[in-house]
DSSP file (Angstrom, degrees, kcal/mol; ACC not computed):
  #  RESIDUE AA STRUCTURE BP1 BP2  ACC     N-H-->O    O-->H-N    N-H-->O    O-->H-N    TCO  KAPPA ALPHA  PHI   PSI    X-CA   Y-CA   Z-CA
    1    1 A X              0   0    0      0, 0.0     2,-0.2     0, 0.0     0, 0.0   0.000 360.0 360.0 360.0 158.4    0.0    0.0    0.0
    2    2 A X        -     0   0    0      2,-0.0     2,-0.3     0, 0.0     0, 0.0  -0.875 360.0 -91.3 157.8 178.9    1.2    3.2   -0.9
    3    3 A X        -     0   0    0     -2,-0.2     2,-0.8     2,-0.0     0, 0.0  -0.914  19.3-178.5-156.5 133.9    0.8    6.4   -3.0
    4    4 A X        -     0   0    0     -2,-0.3     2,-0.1    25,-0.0    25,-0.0  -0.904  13.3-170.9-147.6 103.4    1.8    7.3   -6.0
    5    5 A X        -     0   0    0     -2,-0.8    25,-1.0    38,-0.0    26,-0.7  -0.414  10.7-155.4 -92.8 162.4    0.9   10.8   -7.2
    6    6 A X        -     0   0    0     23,-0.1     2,-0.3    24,-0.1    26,-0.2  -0.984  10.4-167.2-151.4 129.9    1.2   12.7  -10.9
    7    7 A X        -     0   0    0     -2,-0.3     2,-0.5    24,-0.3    22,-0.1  -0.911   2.1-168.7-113.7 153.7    1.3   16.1  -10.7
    8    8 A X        +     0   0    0     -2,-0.3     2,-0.4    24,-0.1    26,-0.1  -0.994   7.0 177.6-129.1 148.2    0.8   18.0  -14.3
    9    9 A X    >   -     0   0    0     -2,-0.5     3,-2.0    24,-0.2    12,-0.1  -0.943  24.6-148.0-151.3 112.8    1.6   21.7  -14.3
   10   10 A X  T 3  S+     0   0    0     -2,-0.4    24,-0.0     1,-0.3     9,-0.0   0.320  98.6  61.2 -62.6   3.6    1.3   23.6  -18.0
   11   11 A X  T 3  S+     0   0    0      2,-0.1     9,-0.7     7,-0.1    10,-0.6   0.306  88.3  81.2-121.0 -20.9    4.1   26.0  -16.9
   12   12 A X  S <  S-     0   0    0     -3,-2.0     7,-0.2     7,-0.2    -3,-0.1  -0.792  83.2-123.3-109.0 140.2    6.7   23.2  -16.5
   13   13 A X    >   -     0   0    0     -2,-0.5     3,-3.0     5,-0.3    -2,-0.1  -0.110  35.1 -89.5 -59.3 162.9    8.4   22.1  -19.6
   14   14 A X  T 3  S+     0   0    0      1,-0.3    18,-0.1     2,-0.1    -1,-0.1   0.675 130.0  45.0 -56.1  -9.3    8.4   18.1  -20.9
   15   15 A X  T 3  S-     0   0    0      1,-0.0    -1,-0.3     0, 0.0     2,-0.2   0.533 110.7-127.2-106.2   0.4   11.7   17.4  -18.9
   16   16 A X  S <  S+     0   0    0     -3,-3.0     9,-0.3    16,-0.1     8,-0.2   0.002  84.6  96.2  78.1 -49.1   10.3   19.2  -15.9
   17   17 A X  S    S+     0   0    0     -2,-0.2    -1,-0.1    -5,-0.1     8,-0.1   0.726  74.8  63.1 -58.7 -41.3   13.3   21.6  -15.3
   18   18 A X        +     0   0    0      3,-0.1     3,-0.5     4,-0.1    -5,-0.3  -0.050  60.5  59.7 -90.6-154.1   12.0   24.5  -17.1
   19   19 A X  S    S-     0   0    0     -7,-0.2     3,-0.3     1,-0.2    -7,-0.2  -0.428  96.2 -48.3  84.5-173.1    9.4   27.1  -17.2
   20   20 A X  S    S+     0   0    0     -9,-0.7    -1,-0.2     1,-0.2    -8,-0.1   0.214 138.7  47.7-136.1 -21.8    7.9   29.9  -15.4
   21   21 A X    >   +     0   0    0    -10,-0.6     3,-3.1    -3,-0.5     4,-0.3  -0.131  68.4 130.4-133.0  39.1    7.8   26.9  -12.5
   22   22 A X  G >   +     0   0    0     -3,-0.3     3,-0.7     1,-0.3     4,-0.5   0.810  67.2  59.8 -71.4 -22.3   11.4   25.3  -12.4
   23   23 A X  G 3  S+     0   0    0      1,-0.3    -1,-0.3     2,-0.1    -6,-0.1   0.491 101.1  55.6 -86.3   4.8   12.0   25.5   -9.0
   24   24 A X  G X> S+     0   0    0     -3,-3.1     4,-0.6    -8,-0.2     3,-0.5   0.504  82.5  91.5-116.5  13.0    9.1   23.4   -8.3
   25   25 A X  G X4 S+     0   0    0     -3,-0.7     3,-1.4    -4,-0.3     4,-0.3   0.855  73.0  59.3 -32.9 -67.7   10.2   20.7  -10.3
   26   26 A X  G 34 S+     0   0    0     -4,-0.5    -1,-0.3     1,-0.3    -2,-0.1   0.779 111.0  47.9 -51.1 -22.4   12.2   18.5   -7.9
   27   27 A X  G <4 S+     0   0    0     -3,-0.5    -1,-0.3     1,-0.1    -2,-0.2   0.717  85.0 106.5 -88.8  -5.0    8.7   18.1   -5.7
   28   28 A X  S << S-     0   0    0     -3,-1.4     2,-0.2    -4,-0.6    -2,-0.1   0.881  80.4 -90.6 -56.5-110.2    7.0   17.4   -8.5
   29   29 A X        -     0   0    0     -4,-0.3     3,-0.2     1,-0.1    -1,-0.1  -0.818  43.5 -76.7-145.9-172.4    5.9   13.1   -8.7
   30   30 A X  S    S+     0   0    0    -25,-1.0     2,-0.4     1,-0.3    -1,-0.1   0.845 120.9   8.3 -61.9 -40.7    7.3    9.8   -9.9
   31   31 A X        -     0   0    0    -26,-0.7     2,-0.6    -3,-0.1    -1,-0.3  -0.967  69.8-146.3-155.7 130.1    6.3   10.9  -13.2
   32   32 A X        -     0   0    0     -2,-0.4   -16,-0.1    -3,-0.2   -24,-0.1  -0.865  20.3-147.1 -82.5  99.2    4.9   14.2  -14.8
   33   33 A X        -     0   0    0     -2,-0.6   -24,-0.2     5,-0.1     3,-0.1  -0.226  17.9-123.0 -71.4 159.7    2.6   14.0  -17.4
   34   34 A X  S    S+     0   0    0      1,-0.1     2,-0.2   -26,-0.1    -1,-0.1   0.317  87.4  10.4 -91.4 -19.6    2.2   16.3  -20.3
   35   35 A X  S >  S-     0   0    0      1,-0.1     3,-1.6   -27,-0.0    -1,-0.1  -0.779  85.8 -94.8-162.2 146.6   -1.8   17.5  -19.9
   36   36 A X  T >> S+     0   0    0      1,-0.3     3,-2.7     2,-0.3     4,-1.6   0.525 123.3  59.1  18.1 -57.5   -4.5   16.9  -17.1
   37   37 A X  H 3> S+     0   0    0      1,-0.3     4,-0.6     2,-0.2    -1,-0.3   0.853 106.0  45.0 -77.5 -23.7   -5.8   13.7  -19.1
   38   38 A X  H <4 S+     0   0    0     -3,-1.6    -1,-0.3     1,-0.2    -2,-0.3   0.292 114.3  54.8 -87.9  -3.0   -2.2   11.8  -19.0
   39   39 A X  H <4 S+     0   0    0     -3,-2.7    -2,-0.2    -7,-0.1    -1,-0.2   0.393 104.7  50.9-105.3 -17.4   -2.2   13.0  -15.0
   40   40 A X  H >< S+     0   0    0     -4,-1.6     3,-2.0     1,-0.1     2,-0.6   0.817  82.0 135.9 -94.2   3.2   -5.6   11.4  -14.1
   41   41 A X  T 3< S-     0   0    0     -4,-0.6    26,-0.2     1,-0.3     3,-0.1  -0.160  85.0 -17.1 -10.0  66.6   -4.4    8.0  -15.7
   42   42 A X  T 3  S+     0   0    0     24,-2.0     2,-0.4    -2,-0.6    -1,-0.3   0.788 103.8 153.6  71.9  34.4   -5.4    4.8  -13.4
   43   43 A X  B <   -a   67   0A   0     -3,-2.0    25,-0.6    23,-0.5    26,-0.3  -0.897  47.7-152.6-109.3 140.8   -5.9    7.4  -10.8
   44   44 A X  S    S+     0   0    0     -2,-0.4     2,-0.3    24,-0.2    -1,-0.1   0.420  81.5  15.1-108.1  31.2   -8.3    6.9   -7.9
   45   45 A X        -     0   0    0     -5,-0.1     2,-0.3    25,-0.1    27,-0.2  -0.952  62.0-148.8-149.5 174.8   -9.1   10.7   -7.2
   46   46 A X  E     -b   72   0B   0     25,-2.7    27,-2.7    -2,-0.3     2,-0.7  -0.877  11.5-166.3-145.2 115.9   -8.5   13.9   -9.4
   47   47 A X  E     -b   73   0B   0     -2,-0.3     2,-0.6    25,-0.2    27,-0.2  -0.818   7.8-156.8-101.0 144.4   -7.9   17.1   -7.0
   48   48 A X  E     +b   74   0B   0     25,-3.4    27,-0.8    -2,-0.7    28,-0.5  -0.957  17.9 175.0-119.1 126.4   -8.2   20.3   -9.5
   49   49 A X        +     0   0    0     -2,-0.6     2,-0.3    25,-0.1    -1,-0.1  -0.410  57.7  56.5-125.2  39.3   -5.9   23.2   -7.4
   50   50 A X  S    S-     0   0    0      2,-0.1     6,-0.2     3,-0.0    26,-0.1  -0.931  70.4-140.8-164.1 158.7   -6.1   25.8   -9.9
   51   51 A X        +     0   0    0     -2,-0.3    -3,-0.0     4,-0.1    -1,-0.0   0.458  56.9 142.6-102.5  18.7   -8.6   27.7  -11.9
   52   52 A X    >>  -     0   0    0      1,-0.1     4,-2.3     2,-0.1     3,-1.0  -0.291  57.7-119.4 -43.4 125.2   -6.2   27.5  -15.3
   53   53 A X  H 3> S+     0   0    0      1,-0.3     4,-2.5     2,-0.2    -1,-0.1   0.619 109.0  57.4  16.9 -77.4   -8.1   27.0  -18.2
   54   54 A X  H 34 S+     0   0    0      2,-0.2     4,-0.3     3,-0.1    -1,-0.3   0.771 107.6  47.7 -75.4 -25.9   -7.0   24.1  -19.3
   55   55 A X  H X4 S+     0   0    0     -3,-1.0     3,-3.3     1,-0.2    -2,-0.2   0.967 107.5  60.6 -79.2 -66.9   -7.9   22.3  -16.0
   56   56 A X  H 3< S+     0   0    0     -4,-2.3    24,-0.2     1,-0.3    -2,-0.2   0.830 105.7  52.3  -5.9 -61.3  -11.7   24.2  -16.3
   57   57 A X  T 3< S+     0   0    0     -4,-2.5    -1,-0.3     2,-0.1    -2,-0.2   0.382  72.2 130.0 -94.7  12.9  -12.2   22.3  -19.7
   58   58 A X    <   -     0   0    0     -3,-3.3     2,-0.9    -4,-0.3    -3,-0.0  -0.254  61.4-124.4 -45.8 138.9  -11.6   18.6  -18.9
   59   59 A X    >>  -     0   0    0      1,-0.1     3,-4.8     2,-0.0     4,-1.0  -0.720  13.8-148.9 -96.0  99.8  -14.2   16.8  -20.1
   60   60 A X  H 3> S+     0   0    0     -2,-0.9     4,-1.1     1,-0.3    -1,-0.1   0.452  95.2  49.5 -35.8 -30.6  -15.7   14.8  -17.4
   61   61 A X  H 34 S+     0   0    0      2,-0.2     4,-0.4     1,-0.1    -1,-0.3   0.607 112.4  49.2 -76.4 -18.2  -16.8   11.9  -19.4
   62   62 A X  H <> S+     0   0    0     -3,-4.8     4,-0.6     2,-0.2    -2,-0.2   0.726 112.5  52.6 -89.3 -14.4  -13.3   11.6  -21.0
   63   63 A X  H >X S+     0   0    0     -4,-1.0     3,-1.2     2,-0.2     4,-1.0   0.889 103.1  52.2 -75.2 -44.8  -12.0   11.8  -17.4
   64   64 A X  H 3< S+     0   0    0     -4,-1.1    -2,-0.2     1,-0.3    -1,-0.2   0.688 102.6  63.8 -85.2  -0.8  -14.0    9.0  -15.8
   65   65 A X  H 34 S+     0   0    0     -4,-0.4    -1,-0.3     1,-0.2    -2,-0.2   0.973 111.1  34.7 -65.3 -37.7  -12.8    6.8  -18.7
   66   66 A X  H << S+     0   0    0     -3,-1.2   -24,-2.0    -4,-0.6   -23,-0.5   0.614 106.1  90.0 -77.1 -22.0   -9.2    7.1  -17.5
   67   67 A X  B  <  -a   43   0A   0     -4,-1.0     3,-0.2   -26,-0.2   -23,-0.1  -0.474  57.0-161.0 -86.4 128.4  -10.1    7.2  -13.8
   68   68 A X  S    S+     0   0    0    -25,-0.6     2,-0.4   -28,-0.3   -24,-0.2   0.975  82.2  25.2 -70.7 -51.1  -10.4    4.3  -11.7
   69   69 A X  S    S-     0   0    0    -26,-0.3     2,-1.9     2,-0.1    -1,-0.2  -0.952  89.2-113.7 -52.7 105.1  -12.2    5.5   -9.2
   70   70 A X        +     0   0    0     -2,-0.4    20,-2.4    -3,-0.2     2,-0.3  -0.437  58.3 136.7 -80.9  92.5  -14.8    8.8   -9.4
   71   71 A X  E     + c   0  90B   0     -2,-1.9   -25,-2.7    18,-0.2     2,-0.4  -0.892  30.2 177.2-133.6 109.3  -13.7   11.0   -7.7
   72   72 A X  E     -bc  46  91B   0     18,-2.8    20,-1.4    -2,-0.3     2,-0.3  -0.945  11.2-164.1-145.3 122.7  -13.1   14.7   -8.0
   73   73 A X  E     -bc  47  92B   0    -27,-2.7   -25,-3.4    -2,-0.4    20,-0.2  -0.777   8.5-174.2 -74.9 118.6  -11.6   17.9   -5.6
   74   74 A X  E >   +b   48   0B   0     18,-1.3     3,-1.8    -2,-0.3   -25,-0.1  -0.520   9.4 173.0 -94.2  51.7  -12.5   21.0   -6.8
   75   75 A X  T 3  S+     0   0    0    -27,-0.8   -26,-0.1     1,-0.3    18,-0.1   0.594  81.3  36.8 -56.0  -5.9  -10.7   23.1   -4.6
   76   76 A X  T 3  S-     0   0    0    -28,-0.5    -1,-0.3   -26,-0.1   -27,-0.1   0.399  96.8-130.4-130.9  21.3  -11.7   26.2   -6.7
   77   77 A X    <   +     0   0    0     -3,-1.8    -2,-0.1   -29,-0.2     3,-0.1   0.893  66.8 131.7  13.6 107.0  -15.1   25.3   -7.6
   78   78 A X        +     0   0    0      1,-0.2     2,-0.5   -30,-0.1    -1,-0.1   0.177  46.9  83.6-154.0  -9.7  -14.4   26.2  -11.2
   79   79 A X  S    S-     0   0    0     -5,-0.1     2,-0.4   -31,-0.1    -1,-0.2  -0.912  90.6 -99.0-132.7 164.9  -15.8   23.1  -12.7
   80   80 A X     >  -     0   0    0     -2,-0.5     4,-1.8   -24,-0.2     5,-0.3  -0.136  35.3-171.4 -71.3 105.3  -19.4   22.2  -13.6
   81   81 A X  H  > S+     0   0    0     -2,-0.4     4,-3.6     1,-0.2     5,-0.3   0.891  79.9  52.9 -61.8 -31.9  -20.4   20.3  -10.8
   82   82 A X  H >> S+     0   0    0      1,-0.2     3,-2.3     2,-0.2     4,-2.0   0.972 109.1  44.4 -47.3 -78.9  -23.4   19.3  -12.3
   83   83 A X  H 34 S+     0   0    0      1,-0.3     4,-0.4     2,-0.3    -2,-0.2   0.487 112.9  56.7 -53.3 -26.5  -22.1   17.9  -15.5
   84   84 A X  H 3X>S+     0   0    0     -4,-1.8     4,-0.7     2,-0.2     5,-0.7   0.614 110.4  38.5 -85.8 -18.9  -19.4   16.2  -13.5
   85   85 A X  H <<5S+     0   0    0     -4,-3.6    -2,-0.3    -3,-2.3    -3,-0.1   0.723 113.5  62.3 -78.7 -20.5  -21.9   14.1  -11.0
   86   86 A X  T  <5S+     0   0    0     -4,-2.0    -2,-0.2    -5,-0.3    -3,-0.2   0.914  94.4  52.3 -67.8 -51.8  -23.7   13.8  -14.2
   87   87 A X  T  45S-     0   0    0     -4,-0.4    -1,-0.2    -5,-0.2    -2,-0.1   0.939 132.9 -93.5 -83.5 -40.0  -20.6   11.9  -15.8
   88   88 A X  T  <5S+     0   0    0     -4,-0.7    -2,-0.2     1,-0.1    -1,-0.1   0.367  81.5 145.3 142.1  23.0  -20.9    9.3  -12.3
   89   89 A X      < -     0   0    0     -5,-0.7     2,-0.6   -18,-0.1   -18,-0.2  -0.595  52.9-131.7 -80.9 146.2  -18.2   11.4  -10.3
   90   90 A X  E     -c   71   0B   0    -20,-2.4   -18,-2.8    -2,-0.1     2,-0.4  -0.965  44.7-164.8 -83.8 119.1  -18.4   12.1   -5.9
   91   91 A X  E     +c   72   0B   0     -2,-0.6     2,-0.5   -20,-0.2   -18,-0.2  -0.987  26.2 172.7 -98.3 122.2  -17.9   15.3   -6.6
   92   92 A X  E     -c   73   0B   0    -20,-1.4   -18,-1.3    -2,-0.4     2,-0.4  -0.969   8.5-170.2-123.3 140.6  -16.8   18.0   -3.7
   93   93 A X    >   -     0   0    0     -2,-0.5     3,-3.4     3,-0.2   -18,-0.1  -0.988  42.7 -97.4-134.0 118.3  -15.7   21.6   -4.1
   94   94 A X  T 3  S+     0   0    0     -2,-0.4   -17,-0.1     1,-0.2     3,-0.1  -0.280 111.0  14.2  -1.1 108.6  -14.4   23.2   -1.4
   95   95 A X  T 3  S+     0   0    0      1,-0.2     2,-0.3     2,-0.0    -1,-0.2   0.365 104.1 122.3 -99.3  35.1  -17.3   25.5    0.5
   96   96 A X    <         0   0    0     -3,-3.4    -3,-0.2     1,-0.1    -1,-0.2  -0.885 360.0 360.0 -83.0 122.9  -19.8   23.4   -1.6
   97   97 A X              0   0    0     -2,-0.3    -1,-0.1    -3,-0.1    -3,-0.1   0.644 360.0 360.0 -80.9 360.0  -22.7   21.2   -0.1
């Protein structure tokens, strides 16, 4: 038993090391995938910690396809919560019932 996180950040470059975000590189994960759908891979939550764009316009059905488990942190309530219980997600956002 264990945990084995992927973090994806659109500011860090393919190798990790560059970007706008280089210094957070080393904390990063085991492995840092290249967009949001390649971080929720045979994962059995998805926390979304930013209100970026890109994170906003995951598509919820395309999410729970990769996802083992449905389960999704909105920590910025920026995505449609409807449309994401809808897809068969526990959804929670932060100061959400």
């Amino acid at each position: 038993m264990g945990v084995r996180r992927a973090v994806q950040d659109g500011l860090v470059d393919d190798d990790g090391l560059g970007g706008a975000e280089a210094g957070v590189a080393p904390l990063l994960a085991e492995r840092a995938p290249v967009d949001g759908y390649a971080a929720v891979e045979g994962a059995d939550a998805v926390a979304v910690l930013t209100e970026w764009k890109q994170y906003r316009g995951l598509d919820p059905v395309a999410v729970a396809a990769r996802i083992g488990q449905a389960k999704v942190l909105d920590a910025r309530n920026v995505l449609d919560a409807a449309a994401w219980r809808a897809a068969g997600f526990e959804y929670k956002g932060l100061g959400r019932p």
